[in-house]
SEGUKE-104796 format. One line per 4 residues: number of its first residue (from 0); their letters; for each residue x, y, z of N, C-alpha, C. Coordinates in nm, 4 decimals. Each point is the difference from the previous one (the first is absolute). Layout:
# residues N
NUM	a	X Y Z X Y Z X Y Z; ...
This chain:
# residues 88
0	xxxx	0.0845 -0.1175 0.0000 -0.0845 0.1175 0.0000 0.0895 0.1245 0.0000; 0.0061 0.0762 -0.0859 0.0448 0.1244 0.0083 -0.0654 0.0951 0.1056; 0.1028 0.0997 0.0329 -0.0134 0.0890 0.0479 -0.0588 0.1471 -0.0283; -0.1202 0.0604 0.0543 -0.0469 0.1098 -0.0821 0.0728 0.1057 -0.0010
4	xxxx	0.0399 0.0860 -0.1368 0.0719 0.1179 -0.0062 -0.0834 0.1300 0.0799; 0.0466 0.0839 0.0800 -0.0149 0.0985 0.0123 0.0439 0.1395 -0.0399; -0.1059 0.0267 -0.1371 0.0786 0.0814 -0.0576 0.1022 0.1479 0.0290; -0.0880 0.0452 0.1383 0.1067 0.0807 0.0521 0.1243 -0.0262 0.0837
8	xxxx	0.0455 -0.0889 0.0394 0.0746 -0.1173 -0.0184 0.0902 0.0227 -0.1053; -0.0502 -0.1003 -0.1122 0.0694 0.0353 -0.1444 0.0588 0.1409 -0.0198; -0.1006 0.0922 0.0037 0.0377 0.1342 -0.1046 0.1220 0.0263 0.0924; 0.0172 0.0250 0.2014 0.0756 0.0008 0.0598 0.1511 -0.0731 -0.0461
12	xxxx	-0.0202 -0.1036 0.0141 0.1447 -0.1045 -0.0513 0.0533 0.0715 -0.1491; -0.1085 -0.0020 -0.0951 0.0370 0.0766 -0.1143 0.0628 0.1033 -0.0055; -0.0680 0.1120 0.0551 0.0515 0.1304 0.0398 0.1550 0.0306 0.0501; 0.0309 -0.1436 0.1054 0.1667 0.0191 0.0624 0.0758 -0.0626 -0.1050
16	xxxx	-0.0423 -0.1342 -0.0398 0.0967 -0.0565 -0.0909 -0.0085 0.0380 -0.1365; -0.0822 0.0991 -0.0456 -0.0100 -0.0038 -0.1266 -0.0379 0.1403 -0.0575; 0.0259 0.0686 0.0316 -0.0171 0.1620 -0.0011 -0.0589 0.0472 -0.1395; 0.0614 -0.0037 -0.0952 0.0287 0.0603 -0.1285 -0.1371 -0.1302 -0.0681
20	xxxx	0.0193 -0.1301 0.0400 -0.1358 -0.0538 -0.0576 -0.1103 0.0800 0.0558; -0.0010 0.0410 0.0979 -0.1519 0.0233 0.0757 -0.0110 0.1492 -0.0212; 0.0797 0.0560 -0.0682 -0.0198 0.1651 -0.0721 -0.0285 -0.0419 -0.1012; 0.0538 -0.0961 -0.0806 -0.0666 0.0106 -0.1430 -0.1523 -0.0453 -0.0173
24	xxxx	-0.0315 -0.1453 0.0963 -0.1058 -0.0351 0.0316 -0.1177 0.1140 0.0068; 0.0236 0.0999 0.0939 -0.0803 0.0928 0.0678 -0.0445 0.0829 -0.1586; 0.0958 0.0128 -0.0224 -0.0289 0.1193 -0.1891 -0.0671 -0.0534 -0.0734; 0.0350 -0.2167 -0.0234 -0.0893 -0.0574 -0.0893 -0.1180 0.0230 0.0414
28	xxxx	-0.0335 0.0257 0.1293 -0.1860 -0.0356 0.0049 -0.0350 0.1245 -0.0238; 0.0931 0.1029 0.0527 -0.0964 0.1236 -0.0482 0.0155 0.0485 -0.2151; 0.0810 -0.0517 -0.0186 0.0511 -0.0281 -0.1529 -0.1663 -0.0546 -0.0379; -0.0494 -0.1023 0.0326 -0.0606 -0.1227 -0.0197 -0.1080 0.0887 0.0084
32	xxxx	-0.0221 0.0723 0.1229 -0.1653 0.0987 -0.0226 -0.0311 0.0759 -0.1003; 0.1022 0.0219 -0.0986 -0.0253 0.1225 -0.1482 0.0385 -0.0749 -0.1160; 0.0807 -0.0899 0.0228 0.0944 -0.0329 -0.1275 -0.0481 -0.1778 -0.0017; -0.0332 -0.0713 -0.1419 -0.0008 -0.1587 -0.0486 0.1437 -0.0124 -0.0809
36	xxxx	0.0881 -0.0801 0.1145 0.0984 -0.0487 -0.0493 -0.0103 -0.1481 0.0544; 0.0981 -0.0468 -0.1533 0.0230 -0.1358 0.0361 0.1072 -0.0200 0.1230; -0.0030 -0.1006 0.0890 0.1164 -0.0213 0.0940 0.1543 0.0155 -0.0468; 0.0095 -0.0730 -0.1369 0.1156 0.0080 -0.0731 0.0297 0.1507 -0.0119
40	xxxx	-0.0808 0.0708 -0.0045 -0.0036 0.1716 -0.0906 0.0817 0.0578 0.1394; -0.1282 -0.0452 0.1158 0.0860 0.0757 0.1353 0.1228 -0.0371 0.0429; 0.0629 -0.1164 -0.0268 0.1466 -0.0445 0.0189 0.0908 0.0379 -0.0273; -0.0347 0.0418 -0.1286 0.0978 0.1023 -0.0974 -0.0020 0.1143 0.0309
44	xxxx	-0.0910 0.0963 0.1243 0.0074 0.0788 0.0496 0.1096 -0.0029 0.1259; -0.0316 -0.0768 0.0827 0.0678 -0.0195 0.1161 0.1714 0.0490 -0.0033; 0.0617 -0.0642 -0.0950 0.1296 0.0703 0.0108 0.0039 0.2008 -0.0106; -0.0480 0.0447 -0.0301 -0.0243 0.0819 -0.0614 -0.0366 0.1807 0.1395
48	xxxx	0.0077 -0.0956 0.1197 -0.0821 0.0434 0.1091 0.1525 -0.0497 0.1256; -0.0249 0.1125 0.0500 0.1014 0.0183 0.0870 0.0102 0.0461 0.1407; -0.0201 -0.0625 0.1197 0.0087 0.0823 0.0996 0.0812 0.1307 0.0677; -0.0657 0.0517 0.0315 0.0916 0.1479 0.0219 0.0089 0.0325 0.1441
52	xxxx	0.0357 0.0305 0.1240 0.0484 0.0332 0.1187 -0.0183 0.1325 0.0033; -0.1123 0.0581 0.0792 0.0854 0.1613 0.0340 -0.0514 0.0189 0.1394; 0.1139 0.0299 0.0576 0.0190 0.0379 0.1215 -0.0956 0.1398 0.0682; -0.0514 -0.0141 0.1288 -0.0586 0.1049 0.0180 0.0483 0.0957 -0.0125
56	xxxx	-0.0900 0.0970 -0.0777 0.0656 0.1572 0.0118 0.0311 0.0477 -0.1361; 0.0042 -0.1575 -0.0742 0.0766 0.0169 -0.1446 -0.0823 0.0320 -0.0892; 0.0079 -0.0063 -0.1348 -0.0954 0.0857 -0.0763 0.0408 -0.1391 -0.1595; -0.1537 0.0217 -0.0219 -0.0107 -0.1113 -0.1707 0.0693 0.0646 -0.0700
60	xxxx	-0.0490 0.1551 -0.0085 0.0329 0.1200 -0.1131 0.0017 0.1369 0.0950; 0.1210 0.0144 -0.0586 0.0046 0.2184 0.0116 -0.0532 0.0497 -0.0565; 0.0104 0.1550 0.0236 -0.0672 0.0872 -0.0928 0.1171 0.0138 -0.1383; -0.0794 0.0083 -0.0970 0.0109 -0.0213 -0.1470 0.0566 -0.1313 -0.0609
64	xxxx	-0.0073 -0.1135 0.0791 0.0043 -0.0938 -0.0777 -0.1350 -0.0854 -0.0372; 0.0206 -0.0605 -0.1344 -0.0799 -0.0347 -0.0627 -0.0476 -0.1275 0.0080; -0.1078 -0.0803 0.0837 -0.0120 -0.1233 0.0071 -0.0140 -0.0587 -0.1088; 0.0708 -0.1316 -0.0085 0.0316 -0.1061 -0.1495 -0.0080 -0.1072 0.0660
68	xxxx	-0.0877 -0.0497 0.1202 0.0242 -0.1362 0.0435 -0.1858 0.0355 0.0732; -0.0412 -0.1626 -0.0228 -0.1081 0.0405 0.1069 0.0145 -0.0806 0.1495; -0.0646 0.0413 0.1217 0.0615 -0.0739 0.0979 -0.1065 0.0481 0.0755; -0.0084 -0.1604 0.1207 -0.1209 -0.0134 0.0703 0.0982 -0.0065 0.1396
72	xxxx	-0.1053 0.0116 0.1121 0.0805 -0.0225 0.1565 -0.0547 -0.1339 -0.0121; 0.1030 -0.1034 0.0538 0.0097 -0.1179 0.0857 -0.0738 0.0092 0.1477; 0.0711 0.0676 0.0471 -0.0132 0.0048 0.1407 0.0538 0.2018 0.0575; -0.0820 0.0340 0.0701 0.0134 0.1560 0.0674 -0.0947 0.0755 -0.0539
76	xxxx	0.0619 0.1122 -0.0839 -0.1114 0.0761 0.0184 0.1199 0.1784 -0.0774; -0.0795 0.0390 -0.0755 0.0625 0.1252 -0.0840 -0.0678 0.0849 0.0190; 0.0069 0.1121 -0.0240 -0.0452 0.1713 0.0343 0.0652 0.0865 -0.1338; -0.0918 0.0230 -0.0859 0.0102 0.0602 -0.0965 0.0074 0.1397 0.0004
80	xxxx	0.1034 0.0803 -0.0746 -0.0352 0.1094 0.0558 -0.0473 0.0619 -0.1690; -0.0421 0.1306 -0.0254 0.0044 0.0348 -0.1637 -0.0172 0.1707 0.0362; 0.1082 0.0548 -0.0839 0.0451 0.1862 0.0185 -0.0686 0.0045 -0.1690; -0.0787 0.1275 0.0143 -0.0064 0.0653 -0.1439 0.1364 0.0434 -0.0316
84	xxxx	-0.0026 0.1278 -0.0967 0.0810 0.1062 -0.0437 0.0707 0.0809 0.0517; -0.1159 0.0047 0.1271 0.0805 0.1672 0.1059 0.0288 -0.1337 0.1742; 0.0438 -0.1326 -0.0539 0.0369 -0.0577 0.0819 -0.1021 0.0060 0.0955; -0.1324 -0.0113 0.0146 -0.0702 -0.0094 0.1133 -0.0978 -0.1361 -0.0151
């Protein structure tokens, strides 16, 4: 007789041993709510996707650079800021 999985359990164990699966995981399902791809299609995505680190305090983007990447939080929490013209 097997033993029943508990999936929070799972996602837990996942989460320590397996980091970078369980970020990409997290994107496929929300991927999966807009977009019909084949599994094969999303695989060929996966390399393609990269975890990024930023330390509190740190910043995605300065002022005048131009975002060319798109990027979701894992885990924490961001504070956007946005200046017009006369910087306010």
């Amino acid at each position: 007789m097997h033993k029943a999985i508990d999936p929070a359990e799972h996602l837990r164990e996942r989460t320590l041993n397996h980091p970078i699966s369980l970020m990409f995981d997290l994107l496929l399902g929300k991927m999966r709510e807009h977009v019909k791809l084949s599994d094969e299609d999303f695989a060929r995505c996966e390399p393609h996707f990269h975890p990024l680190e930023i330390a509190k305090g740190g910043y995605l983007l300065q002022a005048g650079e131009v975002a060319v990447h798109a990027a979701f939080v894992q885990q924490g929490l961001f504070r956007t800021f946005v200046l017009d013209g006369d910087g306010q």
